[in-house]
FIVEX-421221 format. One record per residue (C-alpha): residue in one letter; x, y, z. Coordinates in steps of 0.5 Angstrom, whole numbers, plus 500, padded with zeros to 3 digits. Last residue first. Example, Ala and Ser with C-alpha at 12.3 -4.5 7.8 and 13.67 -1.06 7.14 Angstrom:
2
NODE s 527 498 514 $
NODE a 525 491 516 $
This chain:
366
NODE x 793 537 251 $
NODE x 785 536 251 $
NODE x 783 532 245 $
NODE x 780 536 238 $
NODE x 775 533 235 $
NODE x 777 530 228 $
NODE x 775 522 228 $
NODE x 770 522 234 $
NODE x 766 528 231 $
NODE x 766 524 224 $
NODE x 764 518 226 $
NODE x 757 523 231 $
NODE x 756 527 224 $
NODE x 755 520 220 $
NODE x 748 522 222 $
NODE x 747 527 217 $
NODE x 753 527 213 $
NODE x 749 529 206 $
NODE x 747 535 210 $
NODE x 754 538 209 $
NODE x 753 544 204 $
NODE x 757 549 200 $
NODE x 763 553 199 $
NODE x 767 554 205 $
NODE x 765 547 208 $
NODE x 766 542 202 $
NODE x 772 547 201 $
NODE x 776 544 207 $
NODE x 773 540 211 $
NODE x 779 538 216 $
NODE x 782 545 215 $
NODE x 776 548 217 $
NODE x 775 542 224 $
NODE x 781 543 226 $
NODE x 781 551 226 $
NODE x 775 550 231 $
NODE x 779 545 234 $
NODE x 784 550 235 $
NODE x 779 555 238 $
NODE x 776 551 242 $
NODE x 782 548 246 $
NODE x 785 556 246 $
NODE x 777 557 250 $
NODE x 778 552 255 $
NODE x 775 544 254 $
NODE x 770 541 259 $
NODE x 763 545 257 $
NODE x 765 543 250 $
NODE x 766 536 250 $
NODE x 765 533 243 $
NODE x 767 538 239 $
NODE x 765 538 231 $
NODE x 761 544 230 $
NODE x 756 542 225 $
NODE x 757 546 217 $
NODE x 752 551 215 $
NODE x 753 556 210 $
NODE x 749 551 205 $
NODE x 743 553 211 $
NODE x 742 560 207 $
NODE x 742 564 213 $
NODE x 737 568 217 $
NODE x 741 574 222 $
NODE x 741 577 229 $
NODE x 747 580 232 $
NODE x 748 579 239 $
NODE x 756 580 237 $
NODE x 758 573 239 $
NODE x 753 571 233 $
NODE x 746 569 233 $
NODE x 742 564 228 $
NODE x 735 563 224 $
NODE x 736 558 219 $
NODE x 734 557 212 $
NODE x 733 551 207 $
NODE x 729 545 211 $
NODE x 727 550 216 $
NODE x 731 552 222 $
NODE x 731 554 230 $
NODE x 736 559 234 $
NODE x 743 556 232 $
NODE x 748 560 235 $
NODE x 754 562 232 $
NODE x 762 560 231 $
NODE x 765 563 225 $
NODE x 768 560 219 $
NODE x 774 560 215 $
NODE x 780 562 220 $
NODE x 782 569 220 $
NODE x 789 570 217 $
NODE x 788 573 210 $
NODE x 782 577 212 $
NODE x 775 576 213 $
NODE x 768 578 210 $
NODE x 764 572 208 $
NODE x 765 567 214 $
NODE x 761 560 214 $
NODE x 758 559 219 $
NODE x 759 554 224 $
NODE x 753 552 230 $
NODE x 751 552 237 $
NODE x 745 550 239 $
NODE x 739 549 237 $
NODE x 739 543 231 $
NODE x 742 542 225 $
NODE x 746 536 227 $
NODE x 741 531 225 $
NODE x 739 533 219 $
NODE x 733 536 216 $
NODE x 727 534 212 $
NODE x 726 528 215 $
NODE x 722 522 211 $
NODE x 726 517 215 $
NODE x 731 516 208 $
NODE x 732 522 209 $
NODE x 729 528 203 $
NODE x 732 530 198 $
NODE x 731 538 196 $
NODE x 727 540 189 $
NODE x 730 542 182 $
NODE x 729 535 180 $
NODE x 736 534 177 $
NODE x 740 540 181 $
NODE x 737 538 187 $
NODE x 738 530 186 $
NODE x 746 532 184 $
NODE x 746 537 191 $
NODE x 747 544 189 $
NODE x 753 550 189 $
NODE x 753 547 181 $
NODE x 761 547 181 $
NODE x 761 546 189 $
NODE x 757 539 188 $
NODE x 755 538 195 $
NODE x 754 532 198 $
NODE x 746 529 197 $
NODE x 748 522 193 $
NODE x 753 520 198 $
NODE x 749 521 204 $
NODE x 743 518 201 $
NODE x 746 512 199 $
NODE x 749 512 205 $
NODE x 742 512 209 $
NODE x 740 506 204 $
NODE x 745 501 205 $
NODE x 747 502 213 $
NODE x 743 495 214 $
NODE x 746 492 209 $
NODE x 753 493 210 $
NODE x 750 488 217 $
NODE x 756 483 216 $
NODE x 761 490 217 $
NODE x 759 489 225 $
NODE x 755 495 228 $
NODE x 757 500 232 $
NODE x 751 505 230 $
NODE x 757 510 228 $
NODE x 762 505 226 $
NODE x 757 501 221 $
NODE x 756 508 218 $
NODE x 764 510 216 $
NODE x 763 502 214 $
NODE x 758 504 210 $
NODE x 762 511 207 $
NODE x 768 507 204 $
NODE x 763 504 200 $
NODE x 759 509 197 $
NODE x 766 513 195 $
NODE x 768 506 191 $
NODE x 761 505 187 $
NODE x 761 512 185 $
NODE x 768 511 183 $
NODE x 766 505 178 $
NODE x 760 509 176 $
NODE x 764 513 173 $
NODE x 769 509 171 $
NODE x 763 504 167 $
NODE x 761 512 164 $
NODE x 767 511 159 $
NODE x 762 505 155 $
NODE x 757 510 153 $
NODE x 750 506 151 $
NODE x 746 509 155 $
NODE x 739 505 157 $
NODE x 736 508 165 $
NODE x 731 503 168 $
NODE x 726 506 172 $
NODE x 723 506 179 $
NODE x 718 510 182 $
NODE x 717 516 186 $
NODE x 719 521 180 $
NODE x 720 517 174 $
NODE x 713 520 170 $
NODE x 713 528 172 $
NODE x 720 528 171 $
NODE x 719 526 163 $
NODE x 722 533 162 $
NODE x 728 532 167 $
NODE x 729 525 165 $
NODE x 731 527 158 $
NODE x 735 533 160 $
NODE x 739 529 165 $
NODE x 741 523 161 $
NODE x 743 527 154 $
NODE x 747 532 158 $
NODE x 750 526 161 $
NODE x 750 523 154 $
NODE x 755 530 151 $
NODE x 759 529 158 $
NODE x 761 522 156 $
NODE x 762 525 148 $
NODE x 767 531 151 $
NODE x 763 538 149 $
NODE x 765 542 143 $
NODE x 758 541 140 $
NODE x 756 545 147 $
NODE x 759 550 144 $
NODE x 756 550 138 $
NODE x 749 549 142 $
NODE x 747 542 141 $
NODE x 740 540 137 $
NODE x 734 537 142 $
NODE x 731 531 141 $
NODE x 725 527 146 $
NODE x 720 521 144 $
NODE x 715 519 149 $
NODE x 710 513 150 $
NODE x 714 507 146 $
NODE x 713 500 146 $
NODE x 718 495 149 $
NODE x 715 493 155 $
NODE x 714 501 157 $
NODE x 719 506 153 $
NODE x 722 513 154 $
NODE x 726 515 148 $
NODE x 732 519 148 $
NODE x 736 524 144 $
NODE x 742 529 144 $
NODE x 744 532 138 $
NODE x 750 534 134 $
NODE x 756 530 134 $
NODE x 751 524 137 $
NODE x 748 523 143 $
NODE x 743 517 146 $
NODE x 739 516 151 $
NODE x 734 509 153 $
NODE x 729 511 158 $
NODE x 725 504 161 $
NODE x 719 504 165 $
NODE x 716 499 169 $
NODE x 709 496 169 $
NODE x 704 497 174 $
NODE x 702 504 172 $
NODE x 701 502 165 $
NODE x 702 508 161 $
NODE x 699 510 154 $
NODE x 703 508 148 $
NODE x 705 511 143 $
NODE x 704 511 135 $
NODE x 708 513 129 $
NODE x 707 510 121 $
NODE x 706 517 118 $
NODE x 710 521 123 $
NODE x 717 514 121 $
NODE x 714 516 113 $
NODE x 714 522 112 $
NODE x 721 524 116 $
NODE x 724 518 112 $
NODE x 722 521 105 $
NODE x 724 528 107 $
NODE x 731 525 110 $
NODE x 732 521 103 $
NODE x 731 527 100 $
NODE x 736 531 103 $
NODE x 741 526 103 $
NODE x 741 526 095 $
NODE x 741 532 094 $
NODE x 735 538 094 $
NODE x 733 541 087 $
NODE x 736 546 090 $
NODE x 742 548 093 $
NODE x 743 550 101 $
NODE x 741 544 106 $
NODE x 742 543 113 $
NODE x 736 544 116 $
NODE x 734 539 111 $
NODE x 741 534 113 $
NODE x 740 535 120 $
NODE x 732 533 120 $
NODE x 735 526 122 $
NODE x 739 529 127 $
NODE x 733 533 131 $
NODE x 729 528 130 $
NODE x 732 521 134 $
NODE x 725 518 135 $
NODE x 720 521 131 $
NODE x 713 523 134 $
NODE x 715 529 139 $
NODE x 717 532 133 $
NODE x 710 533 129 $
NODE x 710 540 129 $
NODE x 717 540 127 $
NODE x 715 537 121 $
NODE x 710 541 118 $
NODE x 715 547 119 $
NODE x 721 543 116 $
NODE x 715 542 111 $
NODE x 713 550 110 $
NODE x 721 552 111 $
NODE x 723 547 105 $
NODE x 717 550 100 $
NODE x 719 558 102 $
NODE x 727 556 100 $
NODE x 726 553 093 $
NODE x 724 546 090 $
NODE x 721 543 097 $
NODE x 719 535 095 $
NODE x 712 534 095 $
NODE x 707 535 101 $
NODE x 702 528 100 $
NODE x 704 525 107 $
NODE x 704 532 109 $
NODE x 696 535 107 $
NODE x 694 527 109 $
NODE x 695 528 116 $
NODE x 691 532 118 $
NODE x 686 526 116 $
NODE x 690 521 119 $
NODE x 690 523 125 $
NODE x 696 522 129 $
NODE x 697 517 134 $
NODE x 695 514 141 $
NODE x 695 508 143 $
NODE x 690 504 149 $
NODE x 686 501 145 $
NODE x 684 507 139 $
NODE x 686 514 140 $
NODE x 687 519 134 $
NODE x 689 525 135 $
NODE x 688 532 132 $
NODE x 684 534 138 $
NODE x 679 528 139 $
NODE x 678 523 133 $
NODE x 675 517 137 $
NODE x 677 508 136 $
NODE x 673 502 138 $
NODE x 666 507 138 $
NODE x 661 503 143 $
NODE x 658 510 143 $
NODE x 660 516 139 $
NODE x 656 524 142 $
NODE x 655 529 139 $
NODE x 647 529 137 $
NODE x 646 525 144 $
NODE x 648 532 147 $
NODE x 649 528 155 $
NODE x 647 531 161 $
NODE x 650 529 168 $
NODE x 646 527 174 $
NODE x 652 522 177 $
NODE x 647 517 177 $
NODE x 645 518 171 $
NODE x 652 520 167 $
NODE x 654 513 170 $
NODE x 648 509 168 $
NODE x 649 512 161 $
């Protein structure tokens, strides 16, 4: 009351609890920190009876639906009610209903403690892709989907995949900018991991060389490399990992939205309208750029804005000293070099690496 006072607040006594341990709001019951249905709505589906037609099965997949965020793994224990053809319903049908009734019945989630770290647990079976979000082994957040018939075709590591980026794409709001502990229990993703591990480690000395550092410093070049390897191109989805997953560009480790070669001057383009025999890109100049467009000039005086994926830097490390043929074949050198990273996509990741890069592949002089 001395807060609503000293903010001038007016208060409706008639309807207002206080030193209540426990409050109704909205269909949910919210006592110390959980959150639960309420008991009261509740009463209509814990006393629901056993469907014995179709219209009775489409009322309490109804009713159970409604209340799907509450079960962990819900999109396969309604399989065998979604599934279910005869009546009276079988004996994996009511062991579905009963279970269904009583994991809403007893269900209860945390709220969250910003200080405490949080743990999302996936799973993937045949049909469903599931996960949970925890906190100091409690639950906050339950999510399940039904897979598609093609998606059912799926290998079982892409099946936990799918699993991992949806669960953290609608829990988004709650992992970014904090660390969290990612549970799956699908063993063939250890190469994986295994072969990120390797592309990790053969960029940090590629950064220890460009800072002309010893390899006992691998520490130091840690985070910018992670952050090379994680913003690369995947040229399947024509999207950083990180822009796919959170729909949204990584920024550097220094808090800069552009790489360090994307600056005034000249600059690749990729080239669209060639013929067989042109090279990949064309030399432009770069007017001045955002984290997503450019502004550039070519030979022909033409303006134009270009997405930067288009962009790659111009490796030549003395250009006022090289003639026109030397150009040409570095230029050559560079679409040979980079390959389909270069046509197809984007070379932000390589960010300061650029000044290794351009020591390795620029032309010399004959």
């Amino acid at each position: 009351m001395s807060a609503a006072k000293k903010y001038k607040l007016t208060l409706y006594e008639q309807k207002c609890n206080f030193s209540k341990n426990s409050i109704s709001l909205l269909g949910y019951a919210v006592k110390n920190n959980v959150i639960e249905p309420d008991k009261d709505r509740l009463d209509p589906l814990i006393k629901l009876p056993l469907p014995r037609n179709t219209a009775e099965l489409k009322r309490a997949l109804g009713l159970f639906a409604h209340y799907a965020k509450w079960v962990h793994n819900f999109s396969a224990k309604i399989q065998p009610l979604i599934n279910n053809s005869q009546f009276p319903l079988n004996e994996n049908g009511q062991r579905s209903f009963k279970l269904l009734k009583s994991e809403i019945e007893k269900a209860a989630l945390v709220a969250i403690d910003d200080k405490e770290t949080l743990t999302v647990e996936t799973d993937a079976s045949e049909f469903a892709v599931a996960a949970t979000l925890s906190q100091k082994g409690r639950p906050v957040a339950f999510f399940s989907r039904t897979l598609s018939d093609s998606e059912r075709k799926h290998a079982a590591v892409e099946k936990e995949a799918c699993a991992i980026v949806e669960s953290i794409r609608k829990w988004r709001h709650y992992l970014i900018h904090r660390h969290f502990l990612l549970i799956t229990d699908q063993k063939s993703g250890n190469g994986q991991v295994e072969k990120f591990n390797g592309t990790l480690w053969r960029t940090i000395p590629l950064s220890l060389r460009s800072k002309i550092l010893p390899i006992e410093n691998w520490e130091q070049s840690l985070k910018p490399s992670l952050h090379c390897v994680r913003s690369l191109l995947c040229t399947s989805i024509n999207a950083t990992p990180h822009e796919k997953l959170f729909n949204f560009p990584r920024r550097t480790p220094v808090g800069e939205s552009l790489p360090t070669w994307l600056v005034p001057g000249p600059i690749l383009l990729k080239k669209f309208i060639r013929s067989k025999n042109d090279p990949y890109v064309e030399e432009v100049e770069l007017l001045h750029s955002n984290p997503s467009y450019s502004y550039v000039r070519r030979r022909n005086g033409q303006e134009s804005t270009v997405s930067n994926r288009h962009l790659a830097p111009l490796l030549i490390s003395e250009e006022d000293s090289l003639s026109d043929s030397t150009k040409k074949t570095s230029m050559e050198l560079s679409c040979k070099t980079f390959g389909l990273r270069m046509l197809f996509g984007d070379l932000r990741g390589l960010g300061e690496f650029h000044d290794a890069s351009m020591t390795t592949y620029s032309a010399k002089k004959p």
